[in-house]
C-alpha positions as CSV (number, residue, x, y, z in Angstrom):
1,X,133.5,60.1,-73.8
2,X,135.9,57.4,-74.0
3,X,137.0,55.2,-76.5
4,X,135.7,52.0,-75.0
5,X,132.5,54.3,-74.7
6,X,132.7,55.5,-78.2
7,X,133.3,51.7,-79.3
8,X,130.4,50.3,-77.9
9,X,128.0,53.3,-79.2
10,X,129.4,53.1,-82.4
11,X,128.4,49.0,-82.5
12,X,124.7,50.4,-81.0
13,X,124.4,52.0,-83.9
14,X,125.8,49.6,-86.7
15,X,123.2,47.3,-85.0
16,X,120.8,49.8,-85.5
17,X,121.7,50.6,-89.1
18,X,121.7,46.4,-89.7
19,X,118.0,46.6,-88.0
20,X,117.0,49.2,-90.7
21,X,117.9,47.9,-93.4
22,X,116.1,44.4,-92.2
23,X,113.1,46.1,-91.7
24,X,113.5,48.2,-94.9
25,X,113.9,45.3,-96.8
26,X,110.9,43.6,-95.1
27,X,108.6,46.1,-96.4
28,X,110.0,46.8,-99.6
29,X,107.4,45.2,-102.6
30,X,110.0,45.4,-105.2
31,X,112.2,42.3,-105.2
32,X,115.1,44.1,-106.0
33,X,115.0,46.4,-103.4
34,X,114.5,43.8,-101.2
35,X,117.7,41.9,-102.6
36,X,119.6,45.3,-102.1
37,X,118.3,45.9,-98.6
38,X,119.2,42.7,-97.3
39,X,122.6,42.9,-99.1
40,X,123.1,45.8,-96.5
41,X,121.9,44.1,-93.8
42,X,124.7,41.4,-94.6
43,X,127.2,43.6,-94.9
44,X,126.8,45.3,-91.7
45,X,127.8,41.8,-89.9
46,X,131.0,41.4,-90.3
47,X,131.1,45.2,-89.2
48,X,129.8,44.4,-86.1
49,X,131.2,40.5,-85.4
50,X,135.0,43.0,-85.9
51,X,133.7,45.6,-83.4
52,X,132.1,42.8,-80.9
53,X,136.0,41.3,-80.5
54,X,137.6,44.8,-80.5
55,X,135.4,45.6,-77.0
56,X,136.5,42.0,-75.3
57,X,140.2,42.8,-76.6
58,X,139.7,46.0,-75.0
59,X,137.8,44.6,-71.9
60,X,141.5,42.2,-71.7
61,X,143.7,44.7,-72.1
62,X,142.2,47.8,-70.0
63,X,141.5,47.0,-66.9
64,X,139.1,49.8,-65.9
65,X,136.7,48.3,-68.7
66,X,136.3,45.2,-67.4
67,X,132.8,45.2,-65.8
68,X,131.2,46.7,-68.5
């Protein structure tokens, strides 16, 4: 697997994890568990916004990756 590979799984999954912890905190009756939930969720945005712009820098940079 490459790294541009390994990149864009690894932002599958931080989607994922953000998804989880939305739905988590949908379903959660305690209100603090929600709050902590959705915490997560937030957090896991600028994770991926960060890994979004390393894939185009990669897509400008590497030829080979640029019609993915």
């Amino acid at each position: 697997m490459t790294v541009f590979a390994n990149v864009q799984a690894t932002m599958a999954n931080a989607k994922g994890i953000s998804a989880a912890f939305s739905d988590l905190a949908l379903k959660s009756t305690d209100e603090a568990t929600k709050m902590i939930f959705h915490e997560c969720m937030m957090e896991m945005e600028p994770v991926i916004t960060d890994l979004r712009a390393r894939i185009e820098r990669m897509k400008l940079e590497e030829l080979q990756y640029r019609k993915s």
